[in-house]
VONUSE-373874 format. One line per 10 residues: number of its first residue (from 0); for each residue x, y, z of N, C-alpha, C. Coordinates in steps of 0.02 Angstrom, whole numbers. Atoms other than C-alpha are relative to their C-alpha. Example, Ala and Ser with C-alpha at 12.3 -4.5 7.8 and 13.67 -1.06 7.14 Angstrom:
0) 45/-59/0/615/-225/390/45/60/0  -42/-59/-3/684/-53/357/-39/55/37
***
This chain:
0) 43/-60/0/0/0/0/45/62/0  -29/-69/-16/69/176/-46/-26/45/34  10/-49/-88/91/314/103/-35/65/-56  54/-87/28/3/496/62/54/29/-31  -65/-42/11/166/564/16/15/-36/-70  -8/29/61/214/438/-112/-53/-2/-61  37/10/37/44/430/-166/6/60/-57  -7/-71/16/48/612/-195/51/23/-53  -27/-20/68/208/616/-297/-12/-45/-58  18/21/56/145/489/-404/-36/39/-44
10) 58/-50/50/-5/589/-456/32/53/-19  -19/-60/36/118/740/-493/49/-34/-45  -71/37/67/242/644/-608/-65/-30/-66  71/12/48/75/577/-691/-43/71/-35  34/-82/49/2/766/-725/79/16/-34  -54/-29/62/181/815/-777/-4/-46/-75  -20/38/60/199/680/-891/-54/17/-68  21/8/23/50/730/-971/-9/78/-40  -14/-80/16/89/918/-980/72/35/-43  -68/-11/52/269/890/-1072/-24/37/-57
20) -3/-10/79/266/961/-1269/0/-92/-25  10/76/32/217/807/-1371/76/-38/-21  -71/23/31/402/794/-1454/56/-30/74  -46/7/-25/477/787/-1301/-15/-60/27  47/74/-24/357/622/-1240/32/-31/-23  -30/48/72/456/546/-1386/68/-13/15  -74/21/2/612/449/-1391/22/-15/-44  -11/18/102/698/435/-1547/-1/-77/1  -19/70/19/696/267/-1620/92/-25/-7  -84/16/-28/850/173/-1587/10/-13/-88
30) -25/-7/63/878/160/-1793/21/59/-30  -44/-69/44/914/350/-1821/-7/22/94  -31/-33/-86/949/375/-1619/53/53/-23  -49/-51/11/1129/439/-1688/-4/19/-64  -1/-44/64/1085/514/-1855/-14/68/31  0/-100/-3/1097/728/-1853/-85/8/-33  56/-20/21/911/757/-1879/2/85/-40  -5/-67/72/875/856/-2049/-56/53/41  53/-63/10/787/1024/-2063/-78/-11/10  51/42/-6/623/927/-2099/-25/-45/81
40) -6/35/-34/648/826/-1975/-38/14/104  15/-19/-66/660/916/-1817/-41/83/-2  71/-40/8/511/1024/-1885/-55/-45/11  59/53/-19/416/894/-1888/-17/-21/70  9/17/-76/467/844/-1704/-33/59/57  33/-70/-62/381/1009/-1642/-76/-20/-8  65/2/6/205/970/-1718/-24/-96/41  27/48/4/209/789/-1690/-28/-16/71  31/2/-47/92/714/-1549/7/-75/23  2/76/4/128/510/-1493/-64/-5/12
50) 83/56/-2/-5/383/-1522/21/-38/42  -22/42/-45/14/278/-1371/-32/-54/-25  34/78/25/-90/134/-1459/-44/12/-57  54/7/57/-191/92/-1618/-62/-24/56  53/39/0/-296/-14/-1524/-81/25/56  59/-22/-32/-481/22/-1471/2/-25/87  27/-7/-70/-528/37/-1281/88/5/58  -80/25/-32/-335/72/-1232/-9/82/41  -11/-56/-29/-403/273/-1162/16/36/-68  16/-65/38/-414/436/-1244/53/46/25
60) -36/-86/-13/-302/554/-1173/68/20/-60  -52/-20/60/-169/545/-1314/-55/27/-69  37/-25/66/-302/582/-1433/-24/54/-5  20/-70/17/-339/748/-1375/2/49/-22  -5/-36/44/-247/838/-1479/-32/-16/-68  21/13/47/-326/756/-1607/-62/38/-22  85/-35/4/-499/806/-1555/6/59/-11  9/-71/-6/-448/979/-1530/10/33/-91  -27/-12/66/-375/967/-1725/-69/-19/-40  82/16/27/-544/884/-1774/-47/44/-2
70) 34/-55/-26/-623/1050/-1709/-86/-20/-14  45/11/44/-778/1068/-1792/-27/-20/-70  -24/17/72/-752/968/-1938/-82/-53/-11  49/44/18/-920/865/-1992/11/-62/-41  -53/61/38/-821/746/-2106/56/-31/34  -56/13/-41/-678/665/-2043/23/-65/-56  -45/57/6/-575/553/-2155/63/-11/-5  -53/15/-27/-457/436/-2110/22/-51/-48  -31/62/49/-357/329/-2249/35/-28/46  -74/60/12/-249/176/-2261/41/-9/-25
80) -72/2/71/-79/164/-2344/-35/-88/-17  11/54/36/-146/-26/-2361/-70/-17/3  43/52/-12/-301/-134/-2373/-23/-44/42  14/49/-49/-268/-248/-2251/60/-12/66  -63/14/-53/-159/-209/-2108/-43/18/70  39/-21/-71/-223/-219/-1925/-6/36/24  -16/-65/-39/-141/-69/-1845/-68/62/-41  64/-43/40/-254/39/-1990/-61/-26/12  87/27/-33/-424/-55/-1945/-18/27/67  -3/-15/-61/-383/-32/-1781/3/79/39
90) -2/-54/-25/-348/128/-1769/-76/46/-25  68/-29/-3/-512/190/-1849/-44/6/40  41/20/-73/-589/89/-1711/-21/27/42  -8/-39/-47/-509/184/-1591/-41/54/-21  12/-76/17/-537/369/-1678/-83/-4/-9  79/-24/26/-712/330/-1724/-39/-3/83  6/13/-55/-748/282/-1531/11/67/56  -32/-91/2/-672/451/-1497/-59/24/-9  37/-41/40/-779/551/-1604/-80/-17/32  72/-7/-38/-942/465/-1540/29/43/54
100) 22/-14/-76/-913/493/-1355/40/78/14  -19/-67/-13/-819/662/-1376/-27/44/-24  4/-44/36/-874/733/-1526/-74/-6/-16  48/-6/22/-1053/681/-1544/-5/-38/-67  3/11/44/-1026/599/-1696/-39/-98/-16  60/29/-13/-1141/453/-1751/-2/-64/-57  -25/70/49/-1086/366/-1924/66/-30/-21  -53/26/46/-944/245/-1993/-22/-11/-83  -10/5/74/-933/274/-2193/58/-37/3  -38/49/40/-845/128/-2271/-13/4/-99
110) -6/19/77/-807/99/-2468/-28/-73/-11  28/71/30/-914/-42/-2485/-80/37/-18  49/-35/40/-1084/-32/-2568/-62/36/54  64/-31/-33/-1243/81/-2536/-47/-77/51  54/36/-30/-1354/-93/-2504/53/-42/45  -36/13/-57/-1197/-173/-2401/-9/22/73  -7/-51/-58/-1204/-41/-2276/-54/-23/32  68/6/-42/-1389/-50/-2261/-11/-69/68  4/45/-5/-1366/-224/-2219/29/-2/74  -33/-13/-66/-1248/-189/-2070/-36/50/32
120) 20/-55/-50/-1340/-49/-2008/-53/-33/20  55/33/-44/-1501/-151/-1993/13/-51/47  -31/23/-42/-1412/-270/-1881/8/62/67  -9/-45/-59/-1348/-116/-1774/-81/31/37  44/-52/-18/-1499/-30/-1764/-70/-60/23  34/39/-18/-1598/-204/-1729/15/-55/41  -38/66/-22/-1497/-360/-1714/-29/-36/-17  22/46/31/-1525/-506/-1751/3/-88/45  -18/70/-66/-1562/-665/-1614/35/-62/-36  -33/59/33/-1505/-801/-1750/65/15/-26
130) -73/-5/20/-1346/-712/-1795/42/65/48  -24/-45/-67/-1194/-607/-1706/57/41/-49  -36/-54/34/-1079/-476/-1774/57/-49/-55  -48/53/36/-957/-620/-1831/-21/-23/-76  65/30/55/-1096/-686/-1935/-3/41/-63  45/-51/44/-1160/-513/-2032/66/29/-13  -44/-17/24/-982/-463/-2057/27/-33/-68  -32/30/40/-936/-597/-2155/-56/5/-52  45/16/44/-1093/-625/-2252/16/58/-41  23/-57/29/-1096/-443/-2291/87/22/-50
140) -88/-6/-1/-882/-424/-2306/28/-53/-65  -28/39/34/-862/-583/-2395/50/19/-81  -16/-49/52/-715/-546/-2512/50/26/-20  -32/-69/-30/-664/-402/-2461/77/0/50  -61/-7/-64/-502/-345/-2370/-31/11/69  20/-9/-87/-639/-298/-2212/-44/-66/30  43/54/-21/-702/-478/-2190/58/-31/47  -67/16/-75/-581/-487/-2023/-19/12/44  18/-10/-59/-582/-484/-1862/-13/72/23  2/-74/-1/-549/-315/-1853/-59/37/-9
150) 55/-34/13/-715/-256/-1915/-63/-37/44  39/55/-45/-797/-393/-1826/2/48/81  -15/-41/-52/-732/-283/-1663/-25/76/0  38/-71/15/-806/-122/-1731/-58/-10/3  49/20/25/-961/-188/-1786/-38/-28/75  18/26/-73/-995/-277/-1620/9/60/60  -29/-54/-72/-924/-115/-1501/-71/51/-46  50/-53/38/-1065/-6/-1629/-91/-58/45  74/41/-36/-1213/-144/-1575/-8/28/61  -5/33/-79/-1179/-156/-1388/-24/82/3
160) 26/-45/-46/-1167/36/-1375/-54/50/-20  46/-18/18/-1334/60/-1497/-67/-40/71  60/23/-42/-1422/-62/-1345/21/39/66  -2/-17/-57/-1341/43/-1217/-18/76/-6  18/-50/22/-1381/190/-1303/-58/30/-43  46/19/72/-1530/185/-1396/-32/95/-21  5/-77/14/-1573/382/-1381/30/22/-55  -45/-42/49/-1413/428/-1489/31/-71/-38  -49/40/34/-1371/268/-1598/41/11/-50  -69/-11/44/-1223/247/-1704/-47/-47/-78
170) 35/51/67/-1256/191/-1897/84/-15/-45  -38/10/62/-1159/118/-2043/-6/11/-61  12/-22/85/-1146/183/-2212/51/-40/-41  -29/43/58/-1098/90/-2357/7/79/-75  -4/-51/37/-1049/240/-2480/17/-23/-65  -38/21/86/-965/152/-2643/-57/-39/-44  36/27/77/-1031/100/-2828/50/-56/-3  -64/59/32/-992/-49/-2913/25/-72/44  -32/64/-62/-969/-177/-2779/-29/-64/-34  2/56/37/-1006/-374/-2803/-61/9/-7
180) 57/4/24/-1186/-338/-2804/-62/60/30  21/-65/-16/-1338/-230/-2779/-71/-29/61  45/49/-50/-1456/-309/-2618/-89/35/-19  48/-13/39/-1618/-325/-2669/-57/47/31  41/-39/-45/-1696/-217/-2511/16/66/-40  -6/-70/49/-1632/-69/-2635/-73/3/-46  56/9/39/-1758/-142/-2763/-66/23/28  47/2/-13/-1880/-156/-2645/-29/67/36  8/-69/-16/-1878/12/-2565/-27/49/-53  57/-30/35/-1918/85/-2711/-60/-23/-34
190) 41/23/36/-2053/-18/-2797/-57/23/78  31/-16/-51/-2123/-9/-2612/-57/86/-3  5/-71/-1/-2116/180/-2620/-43/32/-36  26/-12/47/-2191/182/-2783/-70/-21/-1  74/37/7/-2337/75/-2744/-34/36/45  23/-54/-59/-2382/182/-2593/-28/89/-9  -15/-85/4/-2374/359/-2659/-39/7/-79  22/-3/80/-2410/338/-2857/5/-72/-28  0/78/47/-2467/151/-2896/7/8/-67  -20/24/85/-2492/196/-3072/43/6/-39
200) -75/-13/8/-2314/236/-3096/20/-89/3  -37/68/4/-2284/34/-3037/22/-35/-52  -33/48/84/-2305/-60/-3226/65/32/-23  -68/-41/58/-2192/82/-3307/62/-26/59  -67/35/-53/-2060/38/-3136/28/-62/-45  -23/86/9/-2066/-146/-3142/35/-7/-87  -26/-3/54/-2044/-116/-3341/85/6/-4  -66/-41/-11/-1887/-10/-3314/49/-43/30  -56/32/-49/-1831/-139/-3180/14/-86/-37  -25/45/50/-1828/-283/-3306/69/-9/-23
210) -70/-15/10/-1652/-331/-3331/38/27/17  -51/-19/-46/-1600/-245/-3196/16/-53/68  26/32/-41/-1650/-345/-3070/-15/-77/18  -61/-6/-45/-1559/-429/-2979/71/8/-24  -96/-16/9/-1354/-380/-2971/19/-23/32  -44/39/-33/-1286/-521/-2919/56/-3/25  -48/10/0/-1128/-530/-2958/42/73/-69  -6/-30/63/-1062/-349/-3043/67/-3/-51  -51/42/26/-897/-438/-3082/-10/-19/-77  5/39/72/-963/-557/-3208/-60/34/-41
220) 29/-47/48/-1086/-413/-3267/30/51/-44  -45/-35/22/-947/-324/-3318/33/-18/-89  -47/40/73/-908/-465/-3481/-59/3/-34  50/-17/53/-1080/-416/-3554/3/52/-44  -7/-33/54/-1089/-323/-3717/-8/82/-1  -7/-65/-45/-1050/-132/-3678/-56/38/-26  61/-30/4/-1201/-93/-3771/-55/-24/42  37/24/-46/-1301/-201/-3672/7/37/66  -6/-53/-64/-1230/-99/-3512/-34/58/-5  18/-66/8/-1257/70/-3593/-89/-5/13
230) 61/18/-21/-1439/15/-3612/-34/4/69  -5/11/-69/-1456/-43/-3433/4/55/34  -13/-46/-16/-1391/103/-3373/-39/57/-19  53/-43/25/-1502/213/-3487/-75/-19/49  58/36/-44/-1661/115/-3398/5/24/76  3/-20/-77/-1589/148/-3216/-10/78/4  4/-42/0/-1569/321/-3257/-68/41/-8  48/-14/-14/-1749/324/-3306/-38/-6/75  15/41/-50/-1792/226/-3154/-26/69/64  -32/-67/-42/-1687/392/-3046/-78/63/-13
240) 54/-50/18/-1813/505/-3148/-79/0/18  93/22/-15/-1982/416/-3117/7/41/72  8/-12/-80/-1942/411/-2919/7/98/23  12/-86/-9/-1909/602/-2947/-49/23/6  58/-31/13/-2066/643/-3003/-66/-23/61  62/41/-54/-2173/526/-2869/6/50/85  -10/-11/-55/-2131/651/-2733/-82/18/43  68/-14/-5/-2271/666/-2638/-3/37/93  8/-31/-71/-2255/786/-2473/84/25/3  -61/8/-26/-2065/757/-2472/14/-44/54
250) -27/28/-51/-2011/694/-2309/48/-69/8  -47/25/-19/-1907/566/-2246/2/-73/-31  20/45/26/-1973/410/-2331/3/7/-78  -9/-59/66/-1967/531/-2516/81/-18/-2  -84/4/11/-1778/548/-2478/33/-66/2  -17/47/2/-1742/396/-2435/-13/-51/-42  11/11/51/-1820/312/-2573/40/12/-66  -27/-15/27/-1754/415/-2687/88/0/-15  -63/29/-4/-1567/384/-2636/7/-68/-16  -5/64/17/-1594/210/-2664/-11/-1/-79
260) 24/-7/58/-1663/248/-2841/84/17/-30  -39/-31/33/-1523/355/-2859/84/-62/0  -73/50/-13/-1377/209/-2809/5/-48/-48  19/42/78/-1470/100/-2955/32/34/-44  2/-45/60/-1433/233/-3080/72/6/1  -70/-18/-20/-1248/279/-3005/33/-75/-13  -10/63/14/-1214/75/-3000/17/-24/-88  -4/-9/66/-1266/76/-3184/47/18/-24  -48/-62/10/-1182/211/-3222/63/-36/-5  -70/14/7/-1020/159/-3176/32/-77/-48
270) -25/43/25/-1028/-1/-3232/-3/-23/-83  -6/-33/80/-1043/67/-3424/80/5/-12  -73/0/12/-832/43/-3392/16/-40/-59  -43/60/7/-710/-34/-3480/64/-11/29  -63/6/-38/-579/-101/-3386/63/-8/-23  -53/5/50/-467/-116/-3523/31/65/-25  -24/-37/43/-473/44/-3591/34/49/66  -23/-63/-50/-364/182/-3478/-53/46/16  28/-71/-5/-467/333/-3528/-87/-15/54  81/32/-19/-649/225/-3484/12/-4/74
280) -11/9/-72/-564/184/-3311/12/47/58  -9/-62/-50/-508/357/-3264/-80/38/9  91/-33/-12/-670/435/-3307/-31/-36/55  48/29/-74/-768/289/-3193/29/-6/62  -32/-14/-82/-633/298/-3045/-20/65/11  5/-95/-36/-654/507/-3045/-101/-27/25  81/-18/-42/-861/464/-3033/0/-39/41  11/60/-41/-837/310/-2929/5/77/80  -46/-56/-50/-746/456/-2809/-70/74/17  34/-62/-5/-864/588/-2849/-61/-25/36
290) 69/8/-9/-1037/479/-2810/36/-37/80  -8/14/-58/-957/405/-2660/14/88/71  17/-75/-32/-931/603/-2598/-73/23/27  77/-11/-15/-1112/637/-2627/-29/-18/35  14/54/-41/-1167/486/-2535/25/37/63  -31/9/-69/-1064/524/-2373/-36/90/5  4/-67/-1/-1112/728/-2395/-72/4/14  88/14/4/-1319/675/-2418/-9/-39/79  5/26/-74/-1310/568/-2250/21/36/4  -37/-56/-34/-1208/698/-2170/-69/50/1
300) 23/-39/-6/-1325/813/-2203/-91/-13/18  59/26/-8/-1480/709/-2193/-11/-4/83  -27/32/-88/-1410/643/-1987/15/57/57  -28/-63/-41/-1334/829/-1946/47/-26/44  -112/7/-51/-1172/724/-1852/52/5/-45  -92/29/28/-996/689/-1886/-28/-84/-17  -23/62/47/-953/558/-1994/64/-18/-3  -79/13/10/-803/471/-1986/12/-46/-64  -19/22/62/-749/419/-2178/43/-36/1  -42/36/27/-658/270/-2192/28/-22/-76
310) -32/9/88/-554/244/-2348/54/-7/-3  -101/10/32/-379/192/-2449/10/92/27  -37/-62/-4/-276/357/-2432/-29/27/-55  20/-38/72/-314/384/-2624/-50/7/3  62/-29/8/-480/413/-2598/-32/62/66  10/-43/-84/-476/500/-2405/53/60/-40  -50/-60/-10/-344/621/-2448/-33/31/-81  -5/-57/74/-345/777/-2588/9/-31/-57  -60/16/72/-219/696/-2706/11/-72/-14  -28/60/-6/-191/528/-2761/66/-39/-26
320) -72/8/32/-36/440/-2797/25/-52/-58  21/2/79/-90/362/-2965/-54/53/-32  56/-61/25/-186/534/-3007/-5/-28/-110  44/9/88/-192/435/-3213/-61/-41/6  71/57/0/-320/310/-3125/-63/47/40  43/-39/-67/-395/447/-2970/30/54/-30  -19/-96/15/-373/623/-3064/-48/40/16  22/-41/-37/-500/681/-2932/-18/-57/64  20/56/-40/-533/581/-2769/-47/23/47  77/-15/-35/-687/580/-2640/29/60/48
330) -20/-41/-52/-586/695/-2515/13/75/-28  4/-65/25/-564/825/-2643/-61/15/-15  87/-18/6/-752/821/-2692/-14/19/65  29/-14/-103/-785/821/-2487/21/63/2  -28/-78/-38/-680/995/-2482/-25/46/-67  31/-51/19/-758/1062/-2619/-81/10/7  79/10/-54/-941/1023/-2546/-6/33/72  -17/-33/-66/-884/1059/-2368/20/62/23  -50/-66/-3/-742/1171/-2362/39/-22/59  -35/3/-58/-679/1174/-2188/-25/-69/50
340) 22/28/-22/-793/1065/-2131/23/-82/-21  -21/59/31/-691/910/-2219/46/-1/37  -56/0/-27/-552/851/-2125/25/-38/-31  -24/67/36/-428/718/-2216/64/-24/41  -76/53/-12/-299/601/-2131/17/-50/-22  -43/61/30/-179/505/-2210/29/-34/51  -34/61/-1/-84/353/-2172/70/-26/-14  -80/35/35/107/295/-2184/11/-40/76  -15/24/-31/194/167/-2112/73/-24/-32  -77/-7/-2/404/119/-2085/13/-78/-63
350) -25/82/11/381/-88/-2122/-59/-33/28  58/53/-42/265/-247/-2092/-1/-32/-66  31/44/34/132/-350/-2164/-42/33/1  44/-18/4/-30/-312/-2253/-8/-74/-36  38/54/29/-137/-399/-2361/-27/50/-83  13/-37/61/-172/-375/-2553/-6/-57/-65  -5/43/70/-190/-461/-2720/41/13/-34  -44/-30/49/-86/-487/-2859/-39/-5/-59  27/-22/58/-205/-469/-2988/-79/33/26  67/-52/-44/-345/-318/-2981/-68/-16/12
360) 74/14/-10/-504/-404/-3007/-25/-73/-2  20/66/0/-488/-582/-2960/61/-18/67  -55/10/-29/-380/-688/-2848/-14/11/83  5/-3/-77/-371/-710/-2661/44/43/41  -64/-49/-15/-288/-582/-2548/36/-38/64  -27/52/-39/-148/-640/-2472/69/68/38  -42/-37/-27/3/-572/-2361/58/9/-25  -55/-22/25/146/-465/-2424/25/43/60  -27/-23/-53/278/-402/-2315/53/34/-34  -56/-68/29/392/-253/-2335/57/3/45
370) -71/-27/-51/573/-202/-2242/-24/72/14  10/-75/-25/589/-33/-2178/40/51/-84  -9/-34/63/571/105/-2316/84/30/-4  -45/-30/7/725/173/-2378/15/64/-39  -9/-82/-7/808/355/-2411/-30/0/-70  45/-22/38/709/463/-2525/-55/-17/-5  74/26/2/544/395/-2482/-1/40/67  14/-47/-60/447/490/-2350/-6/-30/58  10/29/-51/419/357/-2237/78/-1/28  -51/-3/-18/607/379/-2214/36/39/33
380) 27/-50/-24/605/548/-2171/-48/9/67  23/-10/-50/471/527/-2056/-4/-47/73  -34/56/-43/544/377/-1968/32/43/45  -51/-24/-60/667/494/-1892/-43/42/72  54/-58/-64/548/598/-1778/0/-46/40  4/43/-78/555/541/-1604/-55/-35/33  53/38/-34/412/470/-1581/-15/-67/-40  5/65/64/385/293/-1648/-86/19/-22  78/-9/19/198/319/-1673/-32/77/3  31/-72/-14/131/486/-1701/-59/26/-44
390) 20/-7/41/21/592/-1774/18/66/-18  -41/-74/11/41/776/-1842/-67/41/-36  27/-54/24/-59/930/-1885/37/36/-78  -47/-46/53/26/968/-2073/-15/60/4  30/-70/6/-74/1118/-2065/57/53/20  -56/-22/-63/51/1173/-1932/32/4/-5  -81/14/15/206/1122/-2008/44/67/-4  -40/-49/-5/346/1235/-1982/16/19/-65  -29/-3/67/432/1310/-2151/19/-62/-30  -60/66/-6/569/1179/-2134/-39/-50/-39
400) 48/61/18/421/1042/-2150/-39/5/-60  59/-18/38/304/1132/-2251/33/-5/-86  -16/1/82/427/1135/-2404/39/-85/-13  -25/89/17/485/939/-2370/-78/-38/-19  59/7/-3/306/891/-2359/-48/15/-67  47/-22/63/239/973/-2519/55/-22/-53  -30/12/77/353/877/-2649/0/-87/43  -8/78/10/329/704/-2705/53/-36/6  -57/45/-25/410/562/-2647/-30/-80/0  48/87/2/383/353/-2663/8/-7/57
410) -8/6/-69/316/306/-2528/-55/-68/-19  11/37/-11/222/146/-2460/-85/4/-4  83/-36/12/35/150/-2527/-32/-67/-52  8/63/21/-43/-17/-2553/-87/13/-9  62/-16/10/-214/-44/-2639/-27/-86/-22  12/75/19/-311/-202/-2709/60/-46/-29  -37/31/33/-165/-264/-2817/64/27/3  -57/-23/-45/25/-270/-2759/44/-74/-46  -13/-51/-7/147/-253/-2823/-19/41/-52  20/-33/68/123/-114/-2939/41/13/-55
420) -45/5/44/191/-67/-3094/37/72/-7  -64/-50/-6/251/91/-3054/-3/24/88  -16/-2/-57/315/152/-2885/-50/66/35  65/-49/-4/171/260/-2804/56/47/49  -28/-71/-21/222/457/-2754/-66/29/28  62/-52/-27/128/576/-2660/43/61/46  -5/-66/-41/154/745/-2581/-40/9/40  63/36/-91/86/695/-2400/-17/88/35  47/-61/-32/65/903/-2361/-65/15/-63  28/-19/48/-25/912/-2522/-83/-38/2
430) 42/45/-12/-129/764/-2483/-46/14/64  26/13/-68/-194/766/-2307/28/60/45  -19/-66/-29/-218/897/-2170/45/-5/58  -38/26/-85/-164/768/-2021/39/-71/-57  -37/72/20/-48/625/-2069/19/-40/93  -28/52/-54/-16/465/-1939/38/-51/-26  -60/38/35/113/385/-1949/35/-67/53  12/58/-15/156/201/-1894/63/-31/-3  -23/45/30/302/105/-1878/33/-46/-13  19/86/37/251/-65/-1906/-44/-21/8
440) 61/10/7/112/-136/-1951/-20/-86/-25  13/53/21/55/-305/-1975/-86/-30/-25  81/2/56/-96/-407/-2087/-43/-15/58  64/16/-38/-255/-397/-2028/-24/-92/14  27/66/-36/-332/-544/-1925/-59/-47/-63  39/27/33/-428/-680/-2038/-40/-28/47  48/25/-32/-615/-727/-1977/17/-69/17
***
């Protein structure tokens, strides 16, 4: 048992510790311990803040600079340099766990599809006695780089504190086009909608929904005849237009309807690609980017919380670092919708394991492991800062930083298919307002 005296200086070595400057919390890493820290370098070590842990329920008090950097931001996204690495799952976990219980905030946006999402949120917002988060992850995940444990741990910590909370529950959004398929509660929402409000609108529907209906698999819809798509796509687009016209009062059942109409049409839409041709692919990545913006900006504004935006880096941040495939990404649509109200954090990490494919639209993802980056890459650079885990306000960056920071550099930026064929660059002040930085990271947990 400690005396009053001891107790006493414990608790003041515990407030100091927590009252240091963030840089100074930090101990350099014993790999550039005796290197002369550059210009860059020990600019960076003034803004940076340690992450004492990725992992959810480990305490909040290192994250408060975060929050205070989060200010009033209604958006909030947070990329991945990979697909499938734990520490990045994990850390969303955390930050989104945050954001509820500090910031008020209320949804997780993921890049999986509009009727995905739904699928997980009706679980949260109900449950389900014959199945358990394990269950509705995978069914819904199957696939996917988020059919892991990792999401399984989100997904389950979002239930528990919608039954302990049922006043202010938390939801899931599914924001992306194009996924393996389109769930048929989309269909049915609007035919529903339609039969309710303006039956005699239904024949001309159901007409329209001929050959749309069902989207199984939009994979192997992809090897049908690109006029046959265009078609298709012409039809959903009518589809979008009918449900326009059926408004009948507006309200909340109107909108919601109508977004579903509209994810048919966007779905379509995109999948009028060709995956062959460059020019066909940039065009449907910039709208894939642009209708996944909309999506997260329409909830947002539909819910009035914070949203925390999960996503790759190339789609969370400004800039991407194949800008010939992403020559606009969802985080630059978000800041020109928002403005201030967008926040974007990127993602780097030193070394590890993730998870990825080696071919883009087939193939099982499996684990690839990296060494620690080497000079002229940024993760090399930002290795040296004293803190092994940190995060940083670029906003903030001193000169020093601000002109290392705004020029491209290869850096470590993993996406469905690995490795790539050219070495991905990015200008991480150019990109993102907060960068975290990691480093080591290993593959996410398999169900």
């Amino acid at each position: 048992m400690i005396g009053n005296g001891k107790r006493l200086a414990a608790a003041a070595l515990a407030l100091s510790a927590t009252l240091v400057p963030a840089a100074a919390a930090c101990a350099a890493p014993a790999a550039s311990a005796s290197a002369v820290a550059s210009a860059p370098v020990r600019a960076l070590d003034r803004i940076a803040h340690p992450l004492r842990s990725t992992e959810p329920g480990t305490g909040t008090a290192d994250l408060h600079a975060l929050g205070v950097t989060v200010g009033d931001a209604k958006v909030v996204g947070v990329g991945e340099a990979t697909h499938g690495s734990h520490e990045f799952f994990a850390l969303k976990d955390r930050v989104f766990r945050y954001l509820v219980e500090q910031k008020g905030f209320t949804t997780f946006a993921l890049e999986i599809s509009w009727s995905a999402g739904l699928r997980i949120d009706d679980y949260l917002q109900h449950g389900d006695g014959n199945r358990d988060a394990r269950q509705v992850v995978h069914e819904v995940m199957a696939g996917s780089p988020w059919d892991r444990e990792e999401f399984v741990t989100l997904v389950r910590w979002m239930r528990d504190h919608n039954r302990q909370h049922p006043d202010r529950p938390v939801h899931f959004l599914g924001d992306d086009i194009g996924a393996p398929k389109l769930d048929e509660r989309v269909f049915d929402n609007v035919t529903d909608y339609v039969r309710r409000t303006r039956p005699e609108s239904l024949p001309r529907l159901n007409e329209l929904l001929t050959g749309l209906r069902p989207l199984d698999d939009a994979i192997a819809y992809l090897e049908r005849p690109l006029a046959e798509r265009q078609q298709n796509a012409a039809k959903a687009q009518h589809i979008l237009e009918l449900v326009q016209r059926q408004r009948s009062g507006g309200g909340e059942d109107f909108e919601f309807a109508l977004q579903n109409a509209r994810n048919i049409a966007q779905t379509y839409t995109f999948l009028t690609l060709d995956p062959g041709d460059q020019e066909s692919l940039t065009a449907m990545e910039r709208y894939r980017d642009q209708v996944m913006a909309e999506t997260t900006a329409w909830w947002q504004r539909r819910t009035g919380s914070g949203v925390l935006l999960s996503a790759h880096n190339d789609h969370a941040g400004y800039a991407a670092s194949d800008p010939a495939t992403y020559p606009k990404t969802q985080g630059s649509f978000l800041r020109d919708t928002l403005g201030a109200d967008y926040l974007a954090i990127g993602t780097t990490f030193d070394q590890g394991s993730f998870l990825s494919k080696d071919e883009a639209l087939g193939g099982e993802w499996k684990k690839f492991t990296v060494g620690p980056a080497g000079p002229g890459t940024n993760e090399y650079t930002l290795e040296q800062v004293r803190c092994r885990d940190y995060y940083a306000d670029l906003r903030k960056a001193p000169a020093a930083a601000r002109s290392w920071l705004d020029i491209s550099r290869p850096t470590y930026n993993v996406g469905t298919q690995y490795p790539n064929d050219k070495t991905p660059e990015i200008a991480i002040g150019r990109a993102y307002d907060v960068l975290v930085h990691l480093h080591t990271v290993r593959e996410a947990s398999k169900l």
